[in-house]
N, C-alpha and C positions, 0 to 999 in steps of 0.2 A: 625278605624271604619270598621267595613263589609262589603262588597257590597252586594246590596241586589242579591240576587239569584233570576231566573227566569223572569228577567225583561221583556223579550219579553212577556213571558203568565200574566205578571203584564200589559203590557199595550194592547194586546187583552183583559184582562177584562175589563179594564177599559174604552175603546173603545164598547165593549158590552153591558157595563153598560147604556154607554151615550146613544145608538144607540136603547138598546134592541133588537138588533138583532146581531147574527152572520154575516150574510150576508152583512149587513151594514157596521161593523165594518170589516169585509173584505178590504170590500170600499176603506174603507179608509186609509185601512195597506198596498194595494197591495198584498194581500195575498188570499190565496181561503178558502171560508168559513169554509170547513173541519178542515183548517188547523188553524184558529181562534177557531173552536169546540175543538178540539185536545191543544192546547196549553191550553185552561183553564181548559178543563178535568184534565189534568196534575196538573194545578195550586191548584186542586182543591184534587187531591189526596196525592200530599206533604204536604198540608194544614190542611189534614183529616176532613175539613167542607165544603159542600155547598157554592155555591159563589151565586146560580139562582135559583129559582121554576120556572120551565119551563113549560108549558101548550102545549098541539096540538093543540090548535083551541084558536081561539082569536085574537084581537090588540095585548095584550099584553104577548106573548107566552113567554118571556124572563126577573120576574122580579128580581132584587137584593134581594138578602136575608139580614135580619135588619143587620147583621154583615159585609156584604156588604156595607150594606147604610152605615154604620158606617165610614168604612172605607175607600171610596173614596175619600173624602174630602181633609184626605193625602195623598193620590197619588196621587192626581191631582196637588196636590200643591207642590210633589216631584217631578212631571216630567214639572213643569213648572220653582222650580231652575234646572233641569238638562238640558231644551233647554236654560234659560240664559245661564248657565255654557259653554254650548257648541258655544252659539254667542259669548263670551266673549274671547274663544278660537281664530275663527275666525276675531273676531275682533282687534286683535292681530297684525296681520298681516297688514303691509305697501302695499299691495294691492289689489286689486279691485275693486269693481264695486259701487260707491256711490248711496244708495238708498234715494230719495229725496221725500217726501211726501206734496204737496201741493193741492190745490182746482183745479179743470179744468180750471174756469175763469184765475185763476191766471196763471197759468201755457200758458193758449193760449196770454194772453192780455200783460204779463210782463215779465215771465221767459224765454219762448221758443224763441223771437226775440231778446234774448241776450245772450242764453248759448254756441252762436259756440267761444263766448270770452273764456270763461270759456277753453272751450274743445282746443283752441287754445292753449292756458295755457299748458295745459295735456295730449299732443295728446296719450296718450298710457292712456287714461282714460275714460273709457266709463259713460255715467251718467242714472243711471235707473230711473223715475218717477212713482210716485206712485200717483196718482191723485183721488183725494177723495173726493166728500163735507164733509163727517163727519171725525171727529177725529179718526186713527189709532191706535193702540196698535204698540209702537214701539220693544218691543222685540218677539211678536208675528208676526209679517208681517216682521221684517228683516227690518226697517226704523233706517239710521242710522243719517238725520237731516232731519227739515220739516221746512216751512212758515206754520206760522199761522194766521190767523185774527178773532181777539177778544180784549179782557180785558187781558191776559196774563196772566192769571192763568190757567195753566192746569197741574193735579196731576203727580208727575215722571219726568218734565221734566223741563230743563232749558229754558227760556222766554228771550230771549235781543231784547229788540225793533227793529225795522227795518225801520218801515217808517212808520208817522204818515198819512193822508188820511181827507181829505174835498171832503165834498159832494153840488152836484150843478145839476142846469137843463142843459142838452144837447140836442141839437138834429142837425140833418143834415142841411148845409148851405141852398139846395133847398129849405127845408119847412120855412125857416126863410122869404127868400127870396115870396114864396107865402102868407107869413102870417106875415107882416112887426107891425100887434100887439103884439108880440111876444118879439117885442125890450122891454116892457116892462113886469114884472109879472104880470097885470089884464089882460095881452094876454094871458094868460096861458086858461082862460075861454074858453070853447068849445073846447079844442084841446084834444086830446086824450094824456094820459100819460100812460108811461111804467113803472110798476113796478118791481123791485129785491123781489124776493120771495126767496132768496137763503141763506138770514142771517137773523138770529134765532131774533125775534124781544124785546125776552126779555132783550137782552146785550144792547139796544138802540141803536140800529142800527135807523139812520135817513132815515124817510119814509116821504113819500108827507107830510102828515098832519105837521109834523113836519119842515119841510122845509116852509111851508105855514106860519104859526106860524113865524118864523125867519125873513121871509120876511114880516111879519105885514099885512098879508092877513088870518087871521085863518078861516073866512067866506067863502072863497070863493069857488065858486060850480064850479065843473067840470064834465067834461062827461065820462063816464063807460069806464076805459081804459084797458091796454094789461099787462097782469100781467104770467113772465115768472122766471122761476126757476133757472135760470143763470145767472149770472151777464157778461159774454160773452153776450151772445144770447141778454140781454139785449141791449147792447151797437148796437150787429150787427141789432137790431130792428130800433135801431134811425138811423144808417147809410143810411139803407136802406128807410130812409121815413117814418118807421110806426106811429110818435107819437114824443113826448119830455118826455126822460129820465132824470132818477136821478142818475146821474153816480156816482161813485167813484175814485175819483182824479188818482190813483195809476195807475188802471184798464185803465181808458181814454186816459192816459197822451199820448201815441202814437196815437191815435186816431185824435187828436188835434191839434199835432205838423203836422199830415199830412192833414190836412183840412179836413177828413171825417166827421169829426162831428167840433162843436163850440161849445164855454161855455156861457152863459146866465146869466144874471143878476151877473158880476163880484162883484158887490157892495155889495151884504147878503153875511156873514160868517158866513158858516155851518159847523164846527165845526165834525170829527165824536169823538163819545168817542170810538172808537175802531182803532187799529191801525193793522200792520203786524209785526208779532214778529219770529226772529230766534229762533226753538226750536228742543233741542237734550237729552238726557240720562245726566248728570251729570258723571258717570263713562267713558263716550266716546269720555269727551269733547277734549282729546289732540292726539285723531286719526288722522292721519295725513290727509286722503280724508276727514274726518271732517270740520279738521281744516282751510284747504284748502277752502272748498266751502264755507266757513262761511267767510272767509276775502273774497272772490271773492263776496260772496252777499254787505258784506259793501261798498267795492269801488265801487263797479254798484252804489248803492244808494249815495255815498258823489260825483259820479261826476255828478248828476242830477242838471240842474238847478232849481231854484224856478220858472221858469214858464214853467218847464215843457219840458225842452228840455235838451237832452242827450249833453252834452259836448263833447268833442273829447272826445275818445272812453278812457275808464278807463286805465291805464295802469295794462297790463296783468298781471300773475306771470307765474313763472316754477315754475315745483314738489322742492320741496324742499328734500334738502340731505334726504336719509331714517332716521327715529328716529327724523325729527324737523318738526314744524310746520311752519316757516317764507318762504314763496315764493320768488323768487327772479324776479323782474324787466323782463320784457319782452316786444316786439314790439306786438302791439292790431292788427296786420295784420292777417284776419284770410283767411284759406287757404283751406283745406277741414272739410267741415262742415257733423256731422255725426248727425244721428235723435237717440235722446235719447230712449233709451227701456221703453215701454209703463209697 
């Protein structure tokens, strides 16, 4: 096979393409726009066709010519196997830096007061976060595992459950304590409630109404409550006194075990149909920082108890020999704690 020729003036056009501008597509090369002008002039005279109808005045001074249009479509779809090609390269390699893509909630409520284990583990191992509400593109952002929460279908990528998740009303001991109707669900009436605006409500994600319903109240009226975009902020809302949340088990579970908040009506089982799922590339499943963070997620979650409290602390691993995925045994005593790269 050939290599193609000119690749640098192949992706300043195609940079120009996208941008319609030279100066844009600069931008985004690091290069100075002359030198963007100049590489496709180039391109453009090896080629012996037109790549632009360029205009001096207008929005749109810079646009593809049909043979252009034509042809972008594969080069963009060439230069997206050539950055696989080149992660697949680096991902080769038995070290560095695990990119971990999870939600903020998740990341402040569940991951971050347990990953100095982790790092204990690994001290020659730094852990990058990639914290997102929406789903990533893992070969474009450099994501080399994520949590997810949903239904477990998501296109490209390996799904293994993680931990299933019930949903319930919380809120802080003080307001209980001021509002002793509250011991039962028709206490709920007049009290302000806090909503999770953060999960996509078509997966069925369990909202008030719903929760109302399970508890065989489907009637019952309540007053205009605090509807926030985080399931953090959520939680930090009921701490704080504002209202009674609809937590999520996973997200709470520390919350709970240290008295800031309390659960409510233990007796309704809400059920959610969505869970958190370990999800990675299929081609990267036996990388060893992989491999690694992905057995460190399981034993966090197998030494959880069922109500909610951390066991003695998971037993750690060490890196395993270079080329194997199995960690070896190690003391959960953690020592210097480093903050993961945002």
């Amino acid at each position: 096979m050939k290599a193609p020729v000119f690749l640098n003036a192949l992706r300043a056009f195609e940079a120009s393409a996208r941008h319609q501008s030279f100066s844009a597509a600069a931008g985004e090369l690091n290069v100075t726009p002359a030198a963007v002008g100049q590489m496709v002039r180039s391109l453009e005279a090896w080629l012996g066709v037109p790549l632009f109808e360029r205009s001096a005045s207008g929005r749109a001074r810079l646009v593809p010519t049909q043979a252009a249009q034509r042809a972008l479509p594969d080069l963009r779809d060439g230069f997206d196997r050539l950055n696989l090609g080149f992660a697949k390269l680096r991902e080769g390699s038995t070290v560095g830096v695990p990119t971990v893509a999870v939600s903020p909630a998740f990341a402040a409520k569940w991951l971050l007061p347990r990953i100095d284990r982790f790092q204990t583990a690994w001290p020659d191992t730094d852990v990058r976060l990639d914290t997102n509400l929406k789903p990533v593109d893992f070969v474009a952002q450099g994501i080399d595992i994520g949590v997810r929460y949903g239904l477990g279908h998501w296109p490209g990528l390996v799904a293994e459950k993680l931990m299933d998740e019930a949903v319930f009303p919380v809120c802080a001991p003080s307001l209980l304590c001021a509002h002793p109707a509250l011991k039962t669900p028709e206490g709920l009436k007049g009290m302000t409630l806090i909503h999770d605006l953060s999960v996509d409500r078509s997966t069925g994600y369990v909202t008030w109404p719903t929760w109302f319903e399970r508890a065989g109240l489907p009637s019952l009226e309540t007053r205009a409550g605090l509807k926030i975009n985080n399931s953090a902020a959520v939680l930090q809302a009921a701490v704080d006194g504002h209202g009674v949340a609809l937590a999520r088990s996973v997200l709470v579970r520390d919350d709970l075990m240290a008295n800031r908040l309390v659960r409510l009506y233990p007796e309704v089982d809400c059920s959610s149909p969505l869970a958190y799922y370990v999800v990675y590339r299929a081609e990267c499943a036996t990388l060893p920082r992989l491999a690694a963070f992905r057995e460190w997620l399981q034993q966090e979650v197998a030494a959880l108890g069922t109500d909610g409290a951390d066991r003695d602390a998971p037993k750690d691993v060490t890196p395993p020999a270079h080329g194997t995925g199995k960690p070896r045994a190690r003391s959960t005593q953690s020592q210097n704690r480093r903050t993961p790269r945002k």
